[in-house]
C-alpha positions as CSV (number, residue, x, y, z in Angstrom):
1,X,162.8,-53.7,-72.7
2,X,161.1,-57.0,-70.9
3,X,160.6,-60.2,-72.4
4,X,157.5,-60.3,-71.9
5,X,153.6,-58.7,-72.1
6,X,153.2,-55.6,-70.2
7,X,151.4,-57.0,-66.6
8,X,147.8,-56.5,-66.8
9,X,147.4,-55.5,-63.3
10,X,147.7,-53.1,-61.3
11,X,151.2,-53.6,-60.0
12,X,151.0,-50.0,-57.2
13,X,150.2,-50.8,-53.5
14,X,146.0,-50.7,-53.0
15,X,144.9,-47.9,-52.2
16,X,147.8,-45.6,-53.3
17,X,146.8,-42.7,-55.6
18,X,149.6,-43.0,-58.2
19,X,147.2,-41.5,-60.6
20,X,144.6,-39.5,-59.3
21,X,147.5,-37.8,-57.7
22,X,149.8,-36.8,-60.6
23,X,149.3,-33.2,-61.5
24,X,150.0,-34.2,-65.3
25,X,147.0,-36.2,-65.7
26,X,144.4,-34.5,-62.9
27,X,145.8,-31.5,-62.4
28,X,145.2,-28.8,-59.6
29,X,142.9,-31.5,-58.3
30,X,146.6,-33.9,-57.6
31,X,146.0,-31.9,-54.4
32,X,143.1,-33.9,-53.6
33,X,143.9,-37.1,-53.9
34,X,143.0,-39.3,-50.8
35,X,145.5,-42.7,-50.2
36,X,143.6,-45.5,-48.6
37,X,145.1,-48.1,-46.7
38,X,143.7,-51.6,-45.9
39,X,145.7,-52.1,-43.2
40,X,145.0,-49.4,-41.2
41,X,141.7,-49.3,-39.4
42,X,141.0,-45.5,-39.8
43,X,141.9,-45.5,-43.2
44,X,139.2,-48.9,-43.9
45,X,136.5,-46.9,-41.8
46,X,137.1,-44.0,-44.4
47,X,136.8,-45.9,-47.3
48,X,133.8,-47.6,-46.1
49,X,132.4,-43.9,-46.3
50,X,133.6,-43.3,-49.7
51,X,132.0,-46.5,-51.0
52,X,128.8,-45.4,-49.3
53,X,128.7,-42.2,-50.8
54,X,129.9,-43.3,-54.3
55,X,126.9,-46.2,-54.4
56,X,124.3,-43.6,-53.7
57,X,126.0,-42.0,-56.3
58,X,126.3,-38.7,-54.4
59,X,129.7,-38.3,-56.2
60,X,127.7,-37.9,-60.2
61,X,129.5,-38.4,-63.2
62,X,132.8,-37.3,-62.2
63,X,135.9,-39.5,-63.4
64,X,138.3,-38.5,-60.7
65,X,136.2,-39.2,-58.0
66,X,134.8,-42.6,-59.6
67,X,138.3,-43.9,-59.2
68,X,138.8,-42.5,-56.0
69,X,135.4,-44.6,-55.1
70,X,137.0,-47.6,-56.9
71,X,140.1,-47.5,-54.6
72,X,138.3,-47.6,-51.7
73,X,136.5,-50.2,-52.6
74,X,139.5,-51.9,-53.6
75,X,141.3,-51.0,-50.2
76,X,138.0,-52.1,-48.2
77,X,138.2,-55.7,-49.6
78,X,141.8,-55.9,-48.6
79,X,141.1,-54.4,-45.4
80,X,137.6,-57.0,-44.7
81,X,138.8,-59.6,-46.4
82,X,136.2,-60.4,-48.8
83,X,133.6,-58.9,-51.0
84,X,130.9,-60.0,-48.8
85,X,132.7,-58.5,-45.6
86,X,133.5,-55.2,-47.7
87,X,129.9,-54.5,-48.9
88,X,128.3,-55.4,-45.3
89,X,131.1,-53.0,-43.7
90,X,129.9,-50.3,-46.4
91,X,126.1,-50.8,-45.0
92,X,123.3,-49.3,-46.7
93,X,122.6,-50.3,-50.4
94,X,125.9,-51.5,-51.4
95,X,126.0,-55.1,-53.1
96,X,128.7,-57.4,-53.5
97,X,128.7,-56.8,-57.1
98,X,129.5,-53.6,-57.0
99,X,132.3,-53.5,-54.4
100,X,133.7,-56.7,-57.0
101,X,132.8,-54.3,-60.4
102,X,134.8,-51.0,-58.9
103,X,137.6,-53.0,-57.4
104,X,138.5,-54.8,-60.2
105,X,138.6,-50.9,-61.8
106,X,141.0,-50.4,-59.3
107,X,143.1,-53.0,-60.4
108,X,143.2,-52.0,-63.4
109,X,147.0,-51.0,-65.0
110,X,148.3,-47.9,-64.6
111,X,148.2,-47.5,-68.4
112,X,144.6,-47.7,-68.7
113,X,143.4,-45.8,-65.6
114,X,145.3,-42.8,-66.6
115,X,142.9,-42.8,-69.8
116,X,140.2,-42.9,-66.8
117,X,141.7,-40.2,-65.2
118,X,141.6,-38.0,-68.3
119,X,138.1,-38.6,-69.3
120,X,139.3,-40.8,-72.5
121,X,137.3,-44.1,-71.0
122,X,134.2,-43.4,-69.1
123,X,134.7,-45.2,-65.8
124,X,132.0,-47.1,-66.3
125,X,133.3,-48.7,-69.3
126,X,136.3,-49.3,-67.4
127,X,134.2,-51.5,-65.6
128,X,133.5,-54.3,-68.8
129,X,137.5,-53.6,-69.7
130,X,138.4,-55.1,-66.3
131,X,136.0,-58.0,-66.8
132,X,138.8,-59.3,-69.6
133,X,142.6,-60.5,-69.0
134,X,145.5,-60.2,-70.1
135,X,146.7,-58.3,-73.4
136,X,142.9,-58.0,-74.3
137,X,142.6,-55.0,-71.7
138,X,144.9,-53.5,-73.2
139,X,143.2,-54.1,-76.7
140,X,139.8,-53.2,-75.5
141,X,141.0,-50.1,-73.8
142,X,142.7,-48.6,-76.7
143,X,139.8,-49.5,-79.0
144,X,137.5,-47.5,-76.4
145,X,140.1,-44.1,-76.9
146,X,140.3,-44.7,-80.8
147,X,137.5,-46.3,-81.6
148,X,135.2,-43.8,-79.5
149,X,133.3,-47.0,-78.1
150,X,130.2,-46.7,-76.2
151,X,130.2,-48.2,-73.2
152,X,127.3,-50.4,-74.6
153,X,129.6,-51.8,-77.1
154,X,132.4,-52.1,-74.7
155,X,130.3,-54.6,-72.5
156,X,129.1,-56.4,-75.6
157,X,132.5,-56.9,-76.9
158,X,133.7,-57.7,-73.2
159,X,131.0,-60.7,-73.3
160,X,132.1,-61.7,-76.7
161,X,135.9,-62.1,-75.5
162,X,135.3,-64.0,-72.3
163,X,133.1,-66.3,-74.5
164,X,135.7,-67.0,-76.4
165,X,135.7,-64.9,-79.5
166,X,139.4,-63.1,-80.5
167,X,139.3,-59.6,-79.8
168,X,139.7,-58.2,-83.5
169,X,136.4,-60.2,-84.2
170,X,134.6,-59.0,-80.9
171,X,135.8,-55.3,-81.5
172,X,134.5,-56.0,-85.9
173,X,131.3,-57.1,-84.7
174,X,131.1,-53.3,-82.6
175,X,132.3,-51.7,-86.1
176,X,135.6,-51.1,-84.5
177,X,139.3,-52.2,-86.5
178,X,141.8,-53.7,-84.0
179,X,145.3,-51.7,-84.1
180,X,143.5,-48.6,-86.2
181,X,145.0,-45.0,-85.1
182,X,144.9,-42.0,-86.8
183,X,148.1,-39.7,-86.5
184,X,149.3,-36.5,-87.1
185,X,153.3,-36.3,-88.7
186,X,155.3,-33.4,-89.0
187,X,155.3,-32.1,-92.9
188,X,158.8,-33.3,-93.2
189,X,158.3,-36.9,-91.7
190,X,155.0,-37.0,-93.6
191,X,156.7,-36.2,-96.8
192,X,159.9,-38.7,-96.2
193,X,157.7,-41.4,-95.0
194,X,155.5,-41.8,-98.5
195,X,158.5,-41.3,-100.1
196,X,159.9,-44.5,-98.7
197,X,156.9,-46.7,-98.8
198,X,156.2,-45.3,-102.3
199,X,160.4,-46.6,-103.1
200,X,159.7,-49.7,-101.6
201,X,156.3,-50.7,-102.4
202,X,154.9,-50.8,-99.0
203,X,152.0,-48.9,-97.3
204,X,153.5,-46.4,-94.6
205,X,151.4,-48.0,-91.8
206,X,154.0,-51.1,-92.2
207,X,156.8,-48.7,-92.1
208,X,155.7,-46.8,-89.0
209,X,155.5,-50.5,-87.3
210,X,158.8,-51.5,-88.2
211,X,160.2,-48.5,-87.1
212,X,158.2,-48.5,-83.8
213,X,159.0,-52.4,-83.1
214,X,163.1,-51.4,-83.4
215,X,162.9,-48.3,-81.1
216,X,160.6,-50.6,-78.3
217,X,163.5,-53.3,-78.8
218,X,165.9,-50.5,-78.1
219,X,164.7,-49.6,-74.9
């Protein structure tokens, strides 16, 4: 096990469809995954397209494709250069701010954007969840799958963190408890683990954590 956090960032090659293309998270639809490359000029011309057609939102509400839109914008800044030269190469309606908004969805890590992929965080609150660093993407992802967030609140408690506020109070002030999960045990586990914390005067939520913090040191 590392030292240290888990990187916030992406940490594949742009453009590379590590998760739109595995069949355990999209499916049959692994198939369709498109690769974009910055550094080839066909495959920027491409993804110029795809940003196009994803501003004009001829794509709808479909996760998949939104983070096949957020790659190519992602691989059309690497391949331009800039956000500016990205959205001008794009042409039509399509702003800086978006290109920046989409990309940074992009660089999301591969952690969160299989939630993405699964339909477990609406892309578009992916988009306040990149707007924070670190461990709080992390936080503020999870808290979107088991809190059931809106993406309202998820920008609101985006704001809160990058204006300073912790993310437990950010996520409180959306009526949403840092670190709550609700899980389902076995019979026999259930039975064994109240058992023990009822032995040892502990609550079994401080049990599961010890237990979960020596098999992570473990690996």
């Amino acid at each position: 096990m590392s030292d240290g956090p888990p990187p916030a960032d992406r940490e594949e090659p742009v453009g590379e469809p590590v998760v739109r293309a595995d069949p355990a998270v999209t499916g049959a639809r692994a198939r369709e995954a498109v690769e974009f490359d910055p550094d080839d000029p066909e495959s920027v011309a491409s993804a110029a397209e795809v940003v196009a057609a994803f501003e004009s939102d001829a794509i709808g509400e479909d996760n998949v494709l939104m983070l096949r839109g957020a790659a190519a914008c992602a691989a059309l800044v690497r391949g331009t250069g800039s956000y500016k030269a990205a959205a001008e190469r794009a042409g039509g309606d399509v702003s800086v701010s978006f290109i920046r908004k989409w990309a940074r969805v992009h660089d999301l890590p591969q952690a969160v954007r299989r939630h993405v992929a699964r339909g477990d965080i609406a892309p578009t609150a992916a988009k306040h969840v990149a707007r924070v660093s670190g461990d709080a993407r992390f936080l503020l992802a999870w808290a979107v799958v088991d809190g059931d967030l809106t993406v309202r609140e998820v920008r609101r408690a985006a704001s809160a963190i990058n204006e300073g506020r912790s993310v437990r109070d950010a996520l409180a002030e959306q009526g949403a408890e840092l670190g709550r999960l609700s899980v389902r045990l076995p019979a026999d586990t259930y039975l064994e683990l109240r058992r023990r914390a009822s032995l040892e005067n502990r609550r079994p939520d401080d049990l599961i954590a010890d237990a979960l913090a020596e098999q992570f040191r473990r690996r």
